[in-house]
PDB file of N, CA, C and O in Angstrom:
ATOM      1  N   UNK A   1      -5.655  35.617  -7.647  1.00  0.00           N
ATOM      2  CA  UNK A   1      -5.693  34.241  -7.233  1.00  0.00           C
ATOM      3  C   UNK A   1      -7.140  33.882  -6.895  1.00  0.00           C
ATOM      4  O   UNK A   1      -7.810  34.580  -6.134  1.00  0.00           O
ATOM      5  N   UNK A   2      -7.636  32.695  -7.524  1.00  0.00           N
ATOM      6  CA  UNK A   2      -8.897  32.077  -6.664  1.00  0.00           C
ATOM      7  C   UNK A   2      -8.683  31.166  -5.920  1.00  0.00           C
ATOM      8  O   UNK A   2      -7.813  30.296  -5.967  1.00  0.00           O
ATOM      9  N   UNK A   3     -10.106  31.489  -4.654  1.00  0.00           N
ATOM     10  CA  UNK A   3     -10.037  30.691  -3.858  1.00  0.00           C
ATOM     11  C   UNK A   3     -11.445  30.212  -3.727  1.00  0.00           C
ATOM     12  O   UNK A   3     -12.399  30.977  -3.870  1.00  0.00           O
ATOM     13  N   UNK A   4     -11.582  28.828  -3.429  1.00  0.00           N
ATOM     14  CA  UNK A   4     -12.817  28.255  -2.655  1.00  0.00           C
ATOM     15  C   UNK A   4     -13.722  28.657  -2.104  1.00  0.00           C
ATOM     16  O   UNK A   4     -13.303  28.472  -0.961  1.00  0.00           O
ATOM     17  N   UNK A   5     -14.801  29.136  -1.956  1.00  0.00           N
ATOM     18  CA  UNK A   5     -15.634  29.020  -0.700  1.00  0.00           C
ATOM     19  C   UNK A   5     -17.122  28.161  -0.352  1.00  0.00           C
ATOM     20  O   UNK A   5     -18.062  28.234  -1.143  1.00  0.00           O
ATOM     21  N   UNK A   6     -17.166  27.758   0.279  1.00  0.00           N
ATOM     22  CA  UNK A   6     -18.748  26.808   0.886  1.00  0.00           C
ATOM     23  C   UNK A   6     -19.803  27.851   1.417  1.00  0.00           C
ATOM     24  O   UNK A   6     -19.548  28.624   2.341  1.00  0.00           O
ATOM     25  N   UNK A   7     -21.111  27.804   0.699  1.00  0.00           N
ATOM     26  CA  UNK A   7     -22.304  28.561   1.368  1.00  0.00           C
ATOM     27  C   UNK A   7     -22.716  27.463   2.045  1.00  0.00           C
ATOM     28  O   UNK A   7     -22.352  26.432   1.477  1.00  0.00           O
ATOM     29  N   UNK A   8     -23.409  27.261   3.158  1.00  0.00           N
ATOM     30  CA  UNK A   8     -24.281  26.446   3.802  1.00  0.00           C
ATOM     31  C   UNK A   8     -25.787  26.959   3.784  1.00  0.00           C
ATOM     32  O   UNK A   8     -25.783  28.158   4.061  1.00  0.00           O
ATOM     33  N   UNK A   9     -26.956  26.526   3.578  1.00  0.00           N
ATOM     34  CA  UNK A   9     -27.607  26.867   4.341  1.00  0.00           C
ATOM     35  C   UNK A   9     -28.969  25.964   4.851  1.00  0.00           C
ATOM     36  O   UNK A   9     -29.320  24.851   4.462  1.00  0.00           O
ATOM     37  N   UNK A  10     -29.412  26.587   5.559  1.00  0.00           N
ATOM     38  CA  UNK A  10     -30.592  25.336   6.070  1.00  0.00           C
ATOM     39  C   UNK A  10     -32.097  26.152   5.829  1.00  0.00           C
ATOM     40  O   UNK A  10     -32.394  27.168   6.459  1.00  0.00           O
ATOM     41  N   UNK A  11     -32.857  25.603   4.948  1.00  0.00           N
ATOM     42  CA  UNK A  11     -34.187  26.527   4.504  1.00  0.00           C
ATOM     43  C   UNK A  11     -35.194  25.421   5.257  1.00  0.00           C
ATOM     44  O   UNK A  11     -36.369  25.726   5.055  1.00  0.00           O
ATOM     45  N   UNK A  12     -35.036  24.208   6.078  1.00  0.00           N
ATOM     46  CA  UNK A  12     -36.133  23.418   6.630  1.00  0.00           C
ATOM     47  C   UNK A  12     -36.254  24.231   7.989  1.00  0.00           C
ATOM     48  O   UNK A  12     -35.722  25.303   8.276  1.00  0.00           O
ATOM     49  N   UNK A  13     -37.153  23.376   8.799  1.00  0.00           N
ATOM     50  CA  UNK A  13     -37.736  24.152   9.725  1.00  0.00           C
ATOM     51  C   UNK A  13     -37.118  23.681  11.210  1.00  0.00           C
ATOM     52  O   UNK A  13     -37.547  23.901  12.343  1.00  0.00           O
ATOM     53  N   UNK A  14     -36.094  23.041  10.812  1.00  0.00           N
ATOM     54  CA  UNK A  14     -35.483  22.168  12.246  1.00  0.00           C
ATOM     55  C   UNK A  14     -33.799  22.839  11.792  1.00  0.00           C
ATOM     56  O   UNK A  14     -33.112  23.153  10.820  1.00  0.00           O
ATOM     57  N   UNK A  15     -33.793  22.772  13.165  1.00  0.00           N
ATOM     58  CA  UNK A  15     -31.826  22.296  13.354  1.00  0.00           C
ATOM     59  C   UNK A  15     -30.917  21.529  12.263  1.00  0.00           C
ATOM     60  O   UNK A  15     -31.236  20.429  11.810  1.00  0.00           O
ATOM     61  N   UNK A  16     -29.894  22.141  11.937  1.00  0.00           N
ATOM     62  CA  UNK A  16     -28.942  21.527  10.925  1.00  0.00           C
ATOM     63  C   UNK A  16     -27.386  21.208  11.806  1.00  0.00           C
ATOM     64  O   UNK A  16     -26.793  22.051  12.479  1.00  0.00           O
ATOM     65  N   UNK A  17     -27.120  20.339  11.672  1.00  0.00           N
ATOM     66  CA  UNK A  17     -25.154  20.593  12.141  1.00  0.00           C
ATOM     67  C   UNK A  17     -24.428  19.783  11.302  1.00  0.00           C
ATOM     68  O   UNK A  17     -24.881  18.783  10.745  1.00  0.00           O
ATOM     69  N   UNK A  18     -23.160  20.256  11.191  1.00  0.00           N
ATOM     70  CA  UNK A  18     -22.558  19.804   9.963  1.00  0.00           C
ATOM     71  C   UNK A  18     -20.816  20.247  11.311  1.00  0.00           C
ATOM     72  O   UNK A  18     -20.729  21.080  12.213  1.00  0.00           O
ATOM     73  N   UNK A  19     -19.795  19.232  10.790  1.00  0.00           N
ATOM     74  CA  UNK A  19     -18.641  18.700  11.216  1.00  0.00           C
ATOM     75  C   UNK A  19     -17.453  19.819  10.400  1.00  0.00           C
ATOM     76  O   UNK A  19     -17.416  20.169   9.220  1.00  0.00           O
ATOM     77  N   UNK A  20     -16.799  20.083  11.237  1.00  0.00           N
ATOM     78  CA  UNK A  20     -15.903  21.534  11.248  1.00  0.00           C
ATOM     79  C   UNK A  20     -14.600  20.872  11.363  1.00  0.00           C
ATOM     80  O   UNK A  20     -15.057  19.742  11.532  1.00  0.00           O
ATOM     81  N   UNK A  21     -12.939  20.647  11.414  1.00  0.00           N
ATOM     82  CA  UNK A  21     -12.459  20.625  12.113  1.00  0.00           C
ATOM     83  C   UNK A  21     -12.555  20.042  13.717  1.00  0.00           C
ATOM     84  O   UNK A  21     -12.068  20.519  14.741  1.00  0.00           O
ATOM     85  N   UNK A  22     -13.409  18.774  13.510  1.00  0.00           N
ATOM     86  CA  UNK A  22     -13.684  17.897  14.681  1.00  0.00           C
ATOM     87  C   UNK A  22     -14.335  18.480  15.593  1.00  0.00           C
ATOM     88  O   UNK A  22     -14.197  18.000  16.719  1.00  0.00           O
ATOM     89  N   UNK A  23     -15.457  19.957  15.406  1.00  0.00           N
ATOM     90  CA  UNK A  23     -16.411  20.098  16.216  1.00  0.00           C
ATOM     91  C   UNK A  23     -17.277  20.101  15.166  1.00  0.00           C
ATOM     92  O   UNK A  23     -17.197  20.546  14.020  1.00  0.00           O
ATOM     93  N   UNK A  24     -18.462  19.285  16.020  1.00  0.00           N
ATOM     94  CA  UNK A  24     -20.042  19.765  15.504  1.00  0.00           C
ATOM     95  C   UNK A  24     -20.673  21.043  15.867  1.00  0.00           C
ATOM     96  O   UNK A  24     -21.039  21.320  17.010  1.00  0.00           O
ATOM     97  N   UNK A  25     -20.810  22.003  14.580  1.00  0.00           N
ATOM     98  CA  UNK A  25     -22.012  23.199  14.776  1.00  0.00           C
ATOM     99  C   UNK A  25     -23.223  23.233  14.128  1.00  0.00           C
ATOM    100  O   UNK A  25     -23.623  22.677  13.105  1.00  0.00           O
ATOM    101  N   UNK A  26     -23.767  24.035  14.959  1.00  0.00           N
ATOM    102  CA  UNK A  26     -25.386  23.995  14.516  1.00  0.00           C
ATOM    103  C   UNK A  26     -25.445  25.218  13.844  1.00  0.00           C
ATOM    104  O   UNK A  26     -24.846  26.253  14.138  1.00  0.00           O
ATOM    105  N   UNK A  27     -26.287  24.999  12.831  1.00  0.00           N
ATOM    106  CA  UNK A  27     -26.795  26.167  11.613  1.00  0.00           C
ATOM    107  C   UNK A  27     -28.651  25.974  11.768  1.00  0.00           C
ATOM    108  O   UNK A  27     -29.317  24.990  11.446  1.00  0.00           O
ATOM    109  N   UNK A  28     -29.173  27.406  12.424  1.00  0.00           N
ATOM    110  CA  UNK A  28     -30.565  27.234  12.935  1.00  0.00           C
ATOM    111  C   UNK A  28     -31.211  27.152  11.856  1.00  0.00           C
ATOM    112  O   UNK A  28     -30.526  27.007  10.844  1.00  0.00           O
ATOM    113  N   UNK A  29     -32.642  27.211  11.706  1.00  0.00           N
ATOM    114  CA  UNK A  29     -33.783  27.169  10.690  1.00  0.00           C
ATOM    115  C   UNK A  29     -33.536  29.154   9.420  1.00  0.00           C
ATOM    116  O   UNK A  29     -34.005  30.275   9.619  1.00  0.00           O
ATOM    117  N   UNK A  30     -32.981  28.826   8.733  1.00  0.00           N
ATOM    118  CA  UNK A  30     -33.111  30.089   8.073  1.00  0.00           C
ATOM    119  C   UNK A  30     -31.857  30.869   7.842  1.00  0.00           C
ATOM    120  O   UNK A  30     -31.847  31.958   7.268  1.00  0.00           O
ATOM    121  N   UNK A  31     -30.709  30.211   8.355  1.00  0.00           N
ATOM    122  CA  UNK A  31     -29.552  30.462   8.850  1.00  0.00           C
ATOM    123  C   UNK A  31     -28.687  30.446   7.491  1.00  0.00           C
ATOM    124  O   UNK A  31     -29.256  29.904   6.543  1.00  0.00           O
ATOM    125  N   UNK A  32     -27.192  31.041   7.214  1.00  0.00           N
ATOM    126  CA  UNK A  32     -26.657  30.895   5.920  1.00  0.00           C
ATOM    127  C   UNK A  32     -25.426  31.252   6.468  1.00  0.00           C
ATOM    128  O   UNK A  32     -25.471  32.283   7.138  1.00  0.00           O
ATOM    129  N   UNK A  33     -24.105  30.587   6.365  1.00  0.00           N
ATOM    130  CA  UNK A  33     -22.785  30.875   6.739  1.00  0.00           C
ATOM    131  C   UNK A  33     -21.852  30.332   5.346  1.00  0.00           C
ATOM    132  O   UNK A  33     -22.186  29.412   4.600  1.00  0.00           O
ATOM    133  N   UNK A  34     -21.025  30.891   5.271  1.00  0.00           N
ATOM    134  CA  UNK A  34     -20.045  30.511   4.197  1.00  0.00           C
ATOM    135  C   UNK A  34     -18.469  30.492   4.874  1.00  0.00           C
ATOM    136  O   UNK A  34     -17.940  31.254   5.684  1.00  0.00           O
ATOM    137  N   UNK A  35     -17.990  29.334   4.206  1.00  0.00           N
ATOM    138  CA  UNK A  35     -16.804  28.986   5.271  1.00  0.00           C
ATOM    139  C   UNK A  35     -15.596  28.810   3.795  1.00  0.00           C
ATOM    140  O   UNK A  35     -16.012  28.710   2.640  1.00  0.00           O
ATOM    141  N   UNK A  36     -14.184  28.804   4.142  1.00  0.00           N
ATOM    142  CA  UNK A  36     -13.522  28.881   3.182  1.00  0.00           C
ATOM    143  C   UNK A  36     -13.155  26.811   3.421  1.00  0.00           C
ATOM    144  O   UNK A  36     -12.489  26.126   2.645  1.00  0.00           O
ATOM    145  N   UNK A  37     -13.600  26.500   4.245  1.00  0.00           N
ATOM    146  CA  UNK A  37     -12.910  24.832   4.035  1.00  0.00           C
ATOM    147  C   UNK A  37     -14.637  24.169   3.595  1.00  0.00           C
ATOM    148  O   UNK A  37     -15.605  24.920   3.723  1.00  0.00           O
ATOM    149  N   UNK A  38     -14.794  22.884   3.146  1.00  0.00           N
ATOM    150  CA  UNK A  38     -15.721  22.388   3.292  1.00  0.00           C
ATOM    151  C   UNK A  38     -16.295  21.398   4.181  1.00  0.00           C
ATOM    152  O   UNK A  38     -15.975  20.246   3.890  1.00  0.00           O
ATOM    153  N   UNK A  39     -17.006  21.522   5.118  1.00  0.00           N
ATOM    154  CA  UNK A  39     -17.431  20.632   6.299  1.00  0.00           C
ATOM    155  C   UNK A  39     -17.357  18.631   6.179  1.00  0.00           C
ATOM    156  O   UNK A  39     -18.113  17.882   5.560  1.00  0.00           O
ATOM    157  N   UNK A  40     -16.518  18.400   6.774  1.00  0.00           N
ATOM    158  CA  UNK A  40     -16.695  16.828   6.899  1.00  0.00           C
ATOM    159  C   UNK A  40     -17.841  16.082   6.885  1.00  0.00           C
ATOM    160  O   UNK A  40     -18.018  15.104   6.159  1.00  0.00           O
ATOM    161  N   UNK A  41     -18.628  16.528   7.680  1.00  0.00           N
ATOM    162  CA  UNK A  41     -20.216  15.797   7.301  1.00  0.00           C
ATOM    163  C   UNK A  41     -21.192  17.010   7.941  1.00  0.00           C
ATOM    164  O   UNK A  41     -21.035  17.940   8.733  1.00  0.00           O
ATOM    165  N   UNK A  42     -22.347  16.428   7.092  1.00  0.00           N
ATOM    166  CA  UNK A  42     -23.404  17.890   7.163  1.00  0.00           C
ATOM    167  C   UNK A  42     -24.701  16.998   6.948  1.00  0.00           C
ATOM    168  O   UNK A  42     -24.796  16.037   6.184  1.00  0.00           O
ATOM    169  N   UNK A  43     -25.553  17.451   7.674  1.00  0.00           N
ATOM    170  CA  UNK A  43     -27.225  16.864   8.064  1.00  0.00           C
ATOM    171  C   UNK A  43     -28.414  17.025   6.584  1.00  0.00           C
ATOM    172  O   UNK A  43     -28.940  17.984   6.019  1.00  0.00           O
ATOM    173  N   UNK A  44     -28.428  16.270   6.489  1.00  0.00           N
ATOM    174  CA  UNK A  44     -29.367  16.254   5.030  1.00  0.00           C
ATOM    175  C   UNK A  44     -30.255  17.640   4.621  1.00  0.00           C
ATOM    176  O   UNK A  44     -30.714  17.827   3.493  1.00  0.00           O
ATOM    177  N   UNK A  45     -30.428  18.706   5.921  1.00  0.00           N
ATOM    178  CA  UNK A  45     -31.707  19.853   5.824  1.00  0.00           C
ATOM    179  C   UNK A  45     -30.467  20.184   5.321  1.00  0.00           C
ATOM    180  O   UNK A  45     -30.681  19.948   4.132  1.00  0.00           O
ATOM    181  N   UNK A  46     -29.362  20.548   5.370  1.00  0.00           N
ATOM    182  CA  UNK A  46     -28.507  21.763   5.499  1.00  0.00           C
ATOM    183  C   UNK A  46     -27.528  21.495   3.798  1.00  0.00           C
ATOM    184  O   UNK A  46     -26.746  20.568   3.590  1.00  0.00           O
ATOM    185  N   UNK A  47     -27.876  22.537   2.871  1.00  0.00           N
ATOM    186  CA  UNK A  47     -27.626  22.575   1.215  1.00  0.00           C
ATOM    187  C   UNK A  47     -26.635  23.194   1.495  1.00  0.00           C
ATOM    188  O   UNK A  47     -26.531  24.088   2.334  1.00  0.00           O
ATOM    189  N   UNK A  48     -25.278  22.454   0.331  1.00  0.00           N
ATOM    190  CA  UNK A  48     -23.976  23.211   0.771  1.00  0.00           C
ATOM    191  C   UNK A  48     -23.638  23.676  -1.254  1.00  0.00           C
ATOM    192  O   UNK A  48     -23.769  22.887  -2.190  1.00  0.00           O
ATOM    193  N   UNK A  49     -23.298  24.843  -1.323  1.00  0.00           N
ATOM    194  CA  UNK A  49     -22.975  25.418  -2.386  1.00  0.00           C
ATOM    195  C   UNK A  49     -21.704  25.441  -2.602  1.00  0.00           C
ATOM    196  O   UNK A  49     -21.270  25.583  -1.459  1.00  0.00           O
ATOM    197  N   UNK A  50     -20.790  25.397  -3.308  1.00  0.00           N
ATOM    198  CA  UNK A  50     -19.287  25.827  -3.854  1.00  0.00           C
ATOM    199  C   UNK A  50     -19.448  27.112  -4.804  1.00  0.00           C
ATOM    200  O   UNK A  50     -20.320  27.185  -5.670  1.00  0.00           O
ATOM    201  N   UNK A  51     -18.536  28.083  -4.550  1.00  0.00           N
ATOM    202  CA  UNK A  51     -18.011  28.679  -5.512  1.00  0.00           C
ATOM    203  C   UNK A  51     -16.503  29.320  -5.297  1.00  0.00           C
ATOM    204  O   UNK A  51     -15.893  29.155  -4.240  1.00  0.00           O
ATOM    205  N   UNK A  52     -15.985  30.042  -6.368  1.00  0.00           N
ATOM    206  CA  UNK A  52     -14.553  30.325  -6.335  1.00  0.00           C
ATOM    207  C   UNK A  52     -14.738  31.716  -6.759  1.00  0.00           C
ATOM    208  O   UNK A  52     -15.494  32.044  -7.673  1.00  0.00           O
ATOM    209  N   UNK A  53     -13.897  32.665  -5.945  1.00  0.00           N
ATOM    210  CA  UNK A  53     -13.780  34.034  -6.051  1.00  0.00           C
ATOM    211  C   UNK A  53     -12.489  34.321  -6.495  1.00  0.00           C
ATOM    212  O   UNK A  53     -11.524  33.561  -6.415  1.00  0.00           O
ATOM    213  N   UNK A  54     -12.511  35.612  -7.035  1.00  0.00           N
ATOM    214  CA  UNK A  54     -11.390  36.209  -7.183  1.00  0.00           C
ATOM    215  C   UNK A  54     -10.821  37.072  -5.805  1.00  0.00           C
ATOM    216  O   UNK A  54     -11.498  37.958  -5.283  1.00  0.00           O
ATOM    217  N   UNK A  55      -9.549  36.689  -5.339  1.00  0.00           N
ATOM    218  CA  UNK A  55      -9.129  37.453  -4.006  1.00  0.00           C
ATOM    219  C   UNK A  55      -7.753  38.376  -4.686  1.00  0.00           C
ATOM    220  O   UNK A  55      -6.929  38.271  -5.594  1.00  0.00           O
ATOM    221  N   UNK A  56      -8.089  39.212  -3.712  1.00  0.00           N
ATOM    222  CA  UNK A  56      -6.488  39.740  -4.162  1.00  0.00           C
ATOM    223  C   UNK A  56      -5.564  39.317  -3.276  1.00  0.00           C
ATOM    224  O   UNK A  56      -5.985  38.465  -2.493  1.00  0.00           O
ATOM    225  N   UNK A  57      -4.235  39.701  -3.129  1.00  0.00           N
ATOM    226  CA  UNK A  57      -3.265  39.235  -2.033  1.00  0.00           C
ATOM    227  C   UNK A  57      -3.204  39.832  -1.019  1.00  0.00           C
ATOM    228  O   UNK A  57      -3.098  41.053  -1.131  1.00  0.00           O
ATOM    229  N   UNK A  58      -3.243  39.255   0.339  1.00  0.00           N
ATOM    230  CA  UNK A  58      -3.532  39.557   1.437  1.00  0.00           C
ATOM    231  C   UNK A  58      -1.649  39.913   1.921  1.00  0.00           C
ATOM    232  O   UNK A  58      -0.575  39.850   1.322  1.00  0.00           O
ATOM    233  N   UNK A  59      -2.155  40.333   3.488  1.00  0.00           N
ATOM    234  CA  UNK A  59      -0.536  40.507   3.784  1.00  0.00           C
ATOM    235  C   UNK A  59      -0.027  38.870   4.032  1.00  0.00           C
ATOM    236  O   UNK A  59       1.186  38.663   3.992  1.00  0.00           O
ATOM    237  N   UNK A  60      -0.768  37.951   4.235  1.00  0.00           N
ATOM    238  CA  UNK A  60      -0.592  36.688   4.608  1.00  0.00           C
ATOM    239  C   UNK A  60       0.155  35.664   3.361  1.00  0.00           C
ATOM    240  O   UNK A  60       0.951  34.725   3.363  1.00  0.00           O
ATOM    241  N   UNK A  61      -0.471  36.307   2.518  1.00  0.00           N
ATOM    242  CA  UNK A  61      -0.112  35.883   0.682  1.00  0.00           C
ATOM    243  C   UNK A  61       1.069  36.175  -0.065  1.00  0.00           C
ATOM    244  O   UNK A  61       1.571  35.600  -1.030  1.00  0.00           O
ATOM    245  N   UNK A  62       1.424  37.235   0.611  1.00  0.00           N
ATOM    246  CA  UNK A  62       3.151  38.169  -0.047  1.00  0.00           C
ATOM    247  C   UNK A  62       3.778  37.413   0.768  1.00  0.00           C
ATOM    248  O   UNK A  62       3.410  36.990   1.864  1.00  0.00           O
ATOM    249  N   UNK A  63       5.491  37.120  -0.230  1.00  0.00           N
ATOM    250  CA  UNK A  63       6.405  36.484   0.225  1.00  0.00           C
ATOM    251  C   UNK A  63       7.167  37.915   0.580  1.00  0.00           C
ATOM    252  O   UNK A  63       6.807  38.976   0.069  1.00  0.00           O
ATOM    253  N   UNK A  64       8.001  37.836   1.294  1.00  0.00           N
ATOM    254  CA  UNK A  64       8.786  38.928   1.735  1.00  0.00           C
ATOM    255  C   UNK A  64       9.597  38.897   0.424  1.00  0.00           C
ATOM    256  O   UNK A  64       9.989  38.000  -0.323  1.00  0.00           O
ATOM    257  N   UNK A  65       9.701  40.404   0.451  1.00  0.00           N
ATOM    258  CA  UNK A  65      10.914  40.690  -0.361  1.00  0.00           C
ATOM    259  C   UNK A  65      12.447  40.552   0.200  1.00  0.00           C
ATOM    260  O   UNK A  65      12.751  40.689   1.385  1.00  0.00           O
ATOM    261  N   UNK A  66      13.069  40.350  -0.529  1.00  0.00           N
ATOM    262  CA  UNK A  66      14.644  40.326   0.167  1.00  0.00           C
ATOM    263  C   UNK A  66      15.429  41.630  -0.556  1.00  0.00           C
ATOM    264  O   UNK A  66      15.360  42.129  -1.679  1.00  0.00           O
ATOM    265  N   UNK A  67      16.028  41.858   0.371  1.00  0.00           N
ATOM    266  CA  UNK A  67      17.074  43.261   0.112  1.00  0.00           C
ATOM    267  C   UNK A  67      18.432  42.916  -0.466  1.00  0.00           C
ATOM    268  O   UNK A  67      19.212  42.145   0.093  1.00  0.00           O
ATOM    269  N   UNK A  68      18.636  43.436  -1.440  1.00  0.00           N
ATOM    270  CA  UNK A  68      19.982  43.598  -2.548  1.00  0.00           C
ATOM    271  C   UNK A  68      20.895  44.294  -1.805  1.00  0.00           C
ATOM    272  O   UNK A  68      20.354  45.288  -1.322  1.00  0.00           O
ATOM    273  N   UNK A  69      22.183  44.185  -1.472  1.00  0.00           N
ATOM    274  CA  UNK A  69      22.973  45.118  -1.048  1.00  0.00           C
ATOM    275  C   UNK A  69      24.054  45.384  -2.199  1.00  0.00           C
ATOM    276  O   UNK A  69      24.780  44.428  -2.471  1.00  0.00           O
ATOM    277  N   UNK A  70      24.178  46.178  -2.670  1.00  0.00           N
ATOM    278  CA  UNK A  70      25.284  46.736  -3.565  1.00  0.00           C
ATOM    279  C   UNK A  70      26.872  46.823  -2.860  1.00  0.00           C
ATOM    280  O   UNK A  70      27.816  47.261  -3.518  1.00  0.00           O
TER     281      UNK A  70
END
């Protein structure tokens, strides 16, 4: 399965913050985080990348199996 992910990063020489889930965080001068959602709004220093990976299935991802009784 692929999934999404956002690189951020900020290569200027000041403070970046960019909008999360209705908090603002700061990403310092030099800083690089990658997040699986993409930020609501983000400060002009701060370059946001997309790409899509290949994941395998997590335990979160499997549907339960159900048991057959004979």
């Amino acid at each position: 399965m692929k999934q999404t992910f956002y690189i951020l990063k900020n290569n200027s020489g000041s403070d970046g913050t960019y909008l999360l889930s209705g908090e603002y965080l700061t990403l310092y001068p030099g800083d690089e985080v990658t997040l699986k959602q993409r930020p609501t709004n983000i400060t002009s220093n701060i370059i946001v990348s997309m790409y899509r990976k290949e994941v395998g299935e997590t335990i979160l991802n499997l549907k339960p199996k159900t048991k057959v009784e004979k």
